[in-house]
N, C-alpha and C positions, 0 to 999 in steps of 0.2 A: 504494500500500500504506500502512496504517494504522500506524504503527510504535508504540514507547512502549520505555519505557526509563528507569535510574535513575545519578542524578549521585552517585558513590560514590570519592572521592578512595581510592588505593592507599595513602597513608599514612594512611588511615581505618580498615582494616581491622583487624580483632583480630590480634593476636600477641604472644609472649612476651617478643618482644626487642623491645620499646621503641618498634616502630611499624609499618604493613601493609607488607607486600612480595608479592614474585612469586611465592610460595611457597604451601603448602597452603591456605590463608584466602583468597588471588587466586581457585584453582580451584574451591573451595567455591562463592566467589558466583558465578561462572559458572553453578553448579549450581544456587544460587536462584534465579539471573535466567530461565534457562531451565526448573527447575517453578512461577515467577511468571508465565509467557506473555510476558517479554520482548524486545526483537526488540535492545536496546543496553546497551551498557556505556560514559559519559560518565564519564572522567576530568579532572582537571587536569593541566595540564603535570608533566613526568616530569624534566626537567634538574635535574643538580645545585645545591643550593641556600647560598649566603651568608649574610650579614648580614639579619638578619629573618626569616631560614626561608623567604621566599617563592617560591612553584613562578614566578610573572613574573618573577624577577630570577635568573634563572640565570647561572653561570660559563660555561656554553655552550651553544648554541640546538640543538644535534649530541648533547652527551654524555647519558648515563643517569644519575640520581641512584643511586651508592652507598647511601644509606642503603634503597633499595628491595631489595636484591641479598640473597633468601632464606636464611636462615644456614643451616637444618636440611637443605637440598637439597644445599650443598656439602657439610655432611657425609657425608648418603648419596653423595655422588660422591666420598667420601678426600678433598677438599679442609679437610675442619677434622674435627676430635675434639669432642668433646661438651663435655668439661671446658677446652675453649677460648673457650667460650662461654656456658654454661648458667652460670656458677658467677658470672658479672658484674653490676653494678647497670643496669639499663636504665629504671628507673623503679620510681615505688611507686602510682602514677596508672594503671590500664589505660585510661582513657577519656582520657587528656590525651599528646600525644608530648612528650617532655623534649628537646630538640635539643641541650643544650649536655652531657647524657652520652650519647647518642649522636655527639656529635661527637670526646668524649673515647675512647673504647670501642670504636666501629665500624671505624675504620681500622687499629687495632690486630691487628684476626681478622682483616681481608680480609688483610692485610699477610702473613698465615699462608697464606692460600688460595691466593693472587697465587703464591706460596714457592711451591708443589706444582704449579703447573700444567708437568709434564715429560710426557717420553714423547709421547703421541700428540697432547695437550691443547697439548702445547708448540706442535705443527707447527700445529694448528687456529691456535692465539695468531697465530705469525708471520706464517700468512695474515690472518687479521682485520687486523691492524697494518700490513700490505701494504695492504689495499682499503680500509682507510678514513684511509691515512696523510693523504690530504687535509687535513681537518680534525685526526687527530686527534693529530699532530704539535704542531700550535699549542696543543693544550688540555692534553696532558701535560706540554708544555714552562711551559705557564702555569701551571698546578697545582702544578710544583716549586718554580720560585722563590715564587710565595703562599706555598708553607711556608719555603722560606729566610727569607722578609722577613719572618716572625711574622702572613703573613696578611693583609698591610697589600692596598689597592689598587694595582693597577699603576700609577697617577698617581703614588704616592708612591716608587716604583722608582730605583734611579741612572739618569742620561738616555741612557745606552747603552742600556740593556735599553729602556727608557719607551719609546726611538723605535726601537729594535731595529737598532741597528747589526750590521752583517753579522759584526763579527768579536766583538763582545760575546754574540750571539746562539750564533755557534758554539762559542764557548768553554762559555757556559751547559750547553750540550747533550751537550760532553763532561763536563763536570763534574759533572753531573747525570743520568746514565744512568741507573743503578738506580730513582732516583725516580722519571724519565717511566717507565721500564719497569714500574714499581707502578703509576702511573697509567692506564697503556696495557692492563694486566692487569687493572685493576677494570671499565674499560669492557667487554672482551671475557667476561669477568662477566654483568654486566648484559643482553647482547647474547645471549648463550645464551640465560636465565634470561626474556626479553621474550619472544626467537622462541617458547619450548613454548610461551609464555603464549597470545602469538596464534595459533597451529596451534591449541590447544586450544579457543580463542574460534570459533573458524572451523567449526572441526566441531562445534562446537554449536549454529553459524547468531547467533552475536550479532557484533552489529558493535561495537569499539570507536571511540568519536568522543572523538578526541584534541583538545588545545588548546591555541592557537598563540598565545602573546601577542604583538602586532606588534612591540614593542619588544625590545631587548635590552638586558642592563644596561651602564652603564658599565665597571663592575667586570669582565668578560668577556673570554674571551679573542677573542671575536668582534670586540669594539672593537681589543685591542690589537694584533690579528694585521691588523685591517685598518680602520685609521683613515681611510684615504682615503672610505670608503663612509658616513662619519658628516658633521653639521657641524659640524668641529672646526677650532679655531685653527690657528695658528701652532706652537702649542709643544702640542698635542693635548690643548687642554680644550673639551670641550662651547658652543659659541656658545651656544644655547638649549638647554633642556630640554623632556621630553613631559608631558604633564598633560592636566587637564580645569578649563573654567572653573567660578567658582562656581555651583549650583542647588537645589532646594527640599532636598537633605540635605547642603550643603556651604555656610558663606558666605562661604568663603578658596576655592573650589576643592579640586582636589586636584594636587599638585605630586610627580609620579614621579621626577621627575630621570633620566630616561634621556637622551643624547644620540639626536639627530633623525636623520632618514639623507637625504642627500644626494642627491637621487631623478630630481637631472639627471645629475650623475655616477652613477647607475646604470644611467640609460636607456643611457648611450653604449655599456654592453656588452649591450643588450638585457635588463637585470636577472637578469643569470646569477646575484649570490648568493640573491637572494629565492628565484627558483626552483630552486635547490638547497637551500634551507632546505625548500621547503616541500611539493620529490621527496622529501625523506629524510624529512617527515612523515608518506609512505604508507607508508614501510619498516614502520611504527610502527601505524599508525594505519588504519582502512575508510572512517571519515569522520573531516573539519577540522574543527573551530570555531576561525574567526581571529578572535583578539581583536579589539576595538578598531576596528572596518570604517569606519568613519566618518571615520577618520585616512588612511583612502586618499584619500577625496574632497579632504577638507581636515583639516592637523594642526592642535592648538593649542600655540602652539611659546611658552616662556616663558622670556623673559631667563636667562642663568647666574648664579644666585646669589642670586636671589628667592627671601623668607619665605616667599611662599607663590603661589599661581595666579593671582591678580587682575592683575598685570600684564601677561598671555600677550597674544598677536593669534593669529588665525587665519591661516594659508598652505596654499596648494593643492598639494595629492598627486599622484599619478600618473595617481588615474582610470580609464578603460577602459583605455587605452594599457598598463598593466600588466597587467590582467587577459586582454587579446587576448594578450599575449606569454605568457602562465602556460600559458593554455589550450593554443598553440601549439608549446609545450615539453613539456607532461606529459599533454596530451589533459583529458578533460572530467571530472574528479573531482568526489566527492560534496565539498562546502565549505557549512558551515553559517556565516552572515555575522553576527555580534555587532554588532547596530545599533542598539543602546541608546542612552540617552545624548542630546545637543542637536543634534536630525536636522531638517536641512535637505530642501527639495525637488531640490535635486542629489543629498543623498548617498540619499533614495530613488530619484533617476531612476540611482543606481548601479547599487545592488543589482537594481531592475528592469533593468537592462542585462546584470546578471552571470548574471542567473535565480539566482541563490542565493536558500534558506531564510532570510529574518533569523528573527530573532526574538521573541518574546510574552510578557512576565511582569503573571499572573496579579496579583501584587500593587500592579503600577502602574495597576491598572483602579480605584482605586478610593483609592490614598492621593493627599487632595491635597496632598501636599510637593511633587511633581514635577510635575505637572498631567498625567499620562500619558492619563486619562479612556478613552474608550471604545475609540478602537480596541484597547485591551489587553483589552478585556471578548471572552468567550469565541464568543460569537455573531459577532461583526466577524472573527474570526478566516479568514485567508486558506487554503487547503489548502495551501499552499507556504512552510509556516514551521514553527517550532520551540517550541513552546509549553510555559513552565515556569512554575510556581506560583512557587517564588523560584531564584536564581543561589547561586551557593558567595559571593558579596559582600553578598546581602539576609538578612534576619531568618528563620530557621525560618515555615513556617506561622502554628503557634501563636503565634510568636515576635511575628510579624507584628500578628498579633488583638490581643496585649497591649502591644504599642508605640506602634499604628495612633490618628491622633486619634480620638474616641468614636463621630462619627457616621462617620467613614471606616470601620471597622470596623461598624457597623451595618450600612451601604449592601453592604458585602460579607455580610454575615450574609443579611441580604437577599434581595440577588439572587443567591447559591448555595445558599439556604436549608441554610443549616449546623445541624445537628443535633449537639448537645453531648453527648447520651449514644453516637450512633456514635462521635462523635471530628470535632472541629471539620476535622482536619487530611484526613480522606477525603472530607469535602464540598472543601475546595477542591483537592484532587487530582482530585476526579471532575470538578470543573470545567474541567480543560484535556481530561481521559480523551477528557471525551462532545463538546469540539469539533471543529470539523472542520480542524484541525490535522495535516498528515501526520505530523508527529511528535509527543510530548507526555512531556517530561523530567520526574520529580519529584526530589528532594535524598531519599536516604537519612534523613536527620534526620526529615522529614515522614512517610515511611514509618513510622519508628518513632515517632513522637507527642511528639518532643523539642520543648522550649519555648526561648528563649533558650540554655540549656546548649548545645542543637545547633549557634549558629553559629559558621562554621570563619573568618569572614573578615571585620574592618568595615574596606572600604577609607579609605588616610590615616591608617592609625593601627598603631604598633608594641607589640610585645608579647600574646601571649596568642593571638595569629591564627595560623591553619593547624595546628592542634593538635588539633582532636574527632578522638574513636576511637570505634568501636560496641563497644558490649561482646560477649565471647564469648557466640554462645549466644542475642542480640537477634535473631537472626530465624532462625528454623525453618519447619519444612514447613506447621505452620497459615497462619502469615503468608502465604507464596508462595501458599497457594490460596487463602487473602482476596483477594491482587491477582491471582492468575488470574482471580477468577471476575468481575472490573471489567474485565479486556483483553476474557472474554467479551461482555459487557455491550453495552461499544464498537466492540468488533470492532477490535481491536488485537492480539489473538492473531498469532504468526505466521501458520498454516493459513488464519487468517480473510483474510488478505491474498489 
């Protein structure tokens, strides 16, 4: 089947209060993906988010991002008043998210919401908090002290709590009850508020493809609940960190600072947390996209405390031997494999090994920064991949044309014969449409003909990243049968499948 589909971050979406969520504007696009002829909904990671706003650096690889948790829906449920909310500063930008007053603001009302969940909501609560005590024990308990210690890192913690002595730990937890208890209440929030979302996606036949960044942050309650699984000192600091070496758009690299995971000490339990990370992806999600695939074969691990990426070595991953044990555990799931980036002929005889979809951008066919050259050209195109004009990390379309060296940008003008009175940006979307790609993503931004303003992300760099909003009202019923009548074209309609 011919699929096609649009990369539309949930914090993209239009809304009132300061950023998208699961709420009316979620169900809406539903409803234009489905009279567009689309067969997906590709998001970004959903976890709560830190220092830099970013969806890869989550406080837990498990919990829901708050800030997604639809204000106007608790209302209609009695969980908030109108004048508890409506009357706040959320921004003066609709097309920009302001995180640091939704940081201020948002915890405030749920604080309210979390307050009313009694009566029958209450027993729902206690169950939720029952079935997922697992994890989420560790993540309210880490969420409370972060607000005790003004938010600091769990490194910077007293060494009771840092290495979780058993009687510093329980003391915490009585001490802190109401606060896990607020924490424990915004997830089972979030968790209602996801499930309509997905029943709703489902009955309307689109699939969401969720995205899994291999790493986890430091900062995490996933590190601190479970040190052992990283490779971490003596006194629980990061040996190396994750990155990428330098290349044609990096000449430091790029240096994540995630600690590494320890992937002999995983094998020994047959990788029960990875595959539990990455069952509780389906809770969420129809299809995976795993960041980062290439860190499977081999990581690029980089000294602790390095300026920047040029020092790293390469070290070897897991390999098949994890993905035999994934398979073995969860059965045979849709996983779309992120194999971008400095690929070796192992880390393709991987992906050939996993049968997984990698992936195809449209704009590495053709910039030589990277040398990506032909096999990203649309014709080479394999049916067993994922083919996107740019990622939530490259330039808008347009963005691209006016960044691109001159004749890079020719050579694509080119050979997708881009036509500037259509809109430069539907010639290279029609370029992944018409190949033979099972799947073919385009960015929201591209859809809407946005030029640089549209990008949400330059990785290695802080500030001003994961912030584009579509404005109310940018895409209507004409649009959707503009891109209908291209699924027709291709044969990417559902039906046509």
């Amino acid at each position: 089947m011919r699929r096609a589909g649009i990369l539309m971050p949930i914090t993209s979406l239009p809304s009132a209060w300061g950023i998208g969520t699961l709420g009316d504007e979620a169900r809406n696009f539903l409803d234009f993906l489905t009279e567009a002829g689309q067969s997906c909904w590709q998001i970004l990671p959903i976890g709560p988010t830190g220092y830099g706003d970013s969806p890869y650096q989550p406080f837990s690889t498990f919990a829901g991002n708050p800030y997604l948790i639809d204000l106007d829906d608790l209302q209609r449920e009695g969980l908030l008043r109108e004048e508890e909310y409506q009357g706040l500063v959320w921004g003066d930008d609709p097309a920009r998210v302001d995180y640091g007053l939704l940081y201020r603001n948002r915890f405030c009302v749920l604080e309210k919401a979390v307050s009313r969940l009694t009566g029958e909501k209450a027993a729902e609560l206690e169950n939720f908090c029952r079935a997922e005590s697992w994890w989420l024990e560790d993540y309210a308990l880490f969420m409370a002290l972060k607000e005790r210690f003004d938010g600091v890192s769990w490194s910077r913690w007293p060494d009771e709590l840092r290495k979780r002595k058993r009687e510093a730990v329980a003391a915490a937890k009585r001490e802190l009850s109401a606060e896990m208890n607020f924490w424990k209440g915004v997830q089972f929030l979030f968790f209602r508020q996801w499930e309509r979302l997905k029943k709703l996606s489902q009955k309307k036949g689109i699939s969401i493809i969720g995205d899994l960044p291999i790493y986890v942050a430091e900062d995490s309650a996933d590190v601190w609940a479970h040190p052992e699984l990283f490779q971490m000192d003596d006194d629980l600091r990061p040996v190396k960190v994750a990155g990428c070496p330098p290349d044609g758009f990096s000449a430091s690299g790029q240096l994540w600072g995630n600690p590494l995971f320890d992937w002999e000490r995983m094998k020994e339990d047959g990788y029960g947390w990875w595959i539990s990370r990455v069952a509780f992806q389906f809770r969420f999600y129809d299809v995976l996209r795993i960041d980062h695939f290439r860190g499977f074969e081999s990581y690029y691990a980089i000294p602790r405390g390095a300026k920047d990426a040029r020092g790293g070595s390469w070290e070897k991953g897991p390999g098949m031997d994890f993905f035999r044990a994934l398979e073995k555990a969860v059965g045979r799931r849709r996983i779309i494999a992120e194999d971008l980036g400095f690929i070796t002929p192992q880390v393709g005889k991987l992906l050939e090994d996993t049968g997984f979809p990698g992936m195809k951008v449209l704009q590495f066919a053709f910039d030589s920064r990277d040398g990506g050259g032909r096999m990203y050209q649309p014709h080479n195109y394999p049916v067993n991949c994922v083919a996107y004009v740019g990622t939530h990390d490259n330039e808008t379309a347009l963005g691209w044309l006016e960044d691109a060296a001159a004749e890079d940008a020719a050579l694509a003008r080119e050979y997708l014969n881009l036509d500037r009175d259509e809109g430069e940006n539907w010639g290279m979307m029609r370029g992944i449409w018409s190949s033979p790609a099972g799947y073919a993503i385009v960015q929201m931004q591209d859809i809407l003909g946005l030029g640089r303003e549209g990008r949400i992300n330059t990785p290695s760099t802080l500030g001003g990243n994961w912030q584009w909003r579509a404005l109310p009202g940018s895409y209507d019923a004409d649009l959707a049968a503009r891109i209908r009548r291209q699924m027709y074209l291709y044969e990417r309609l559902p039906q046509q499948g």
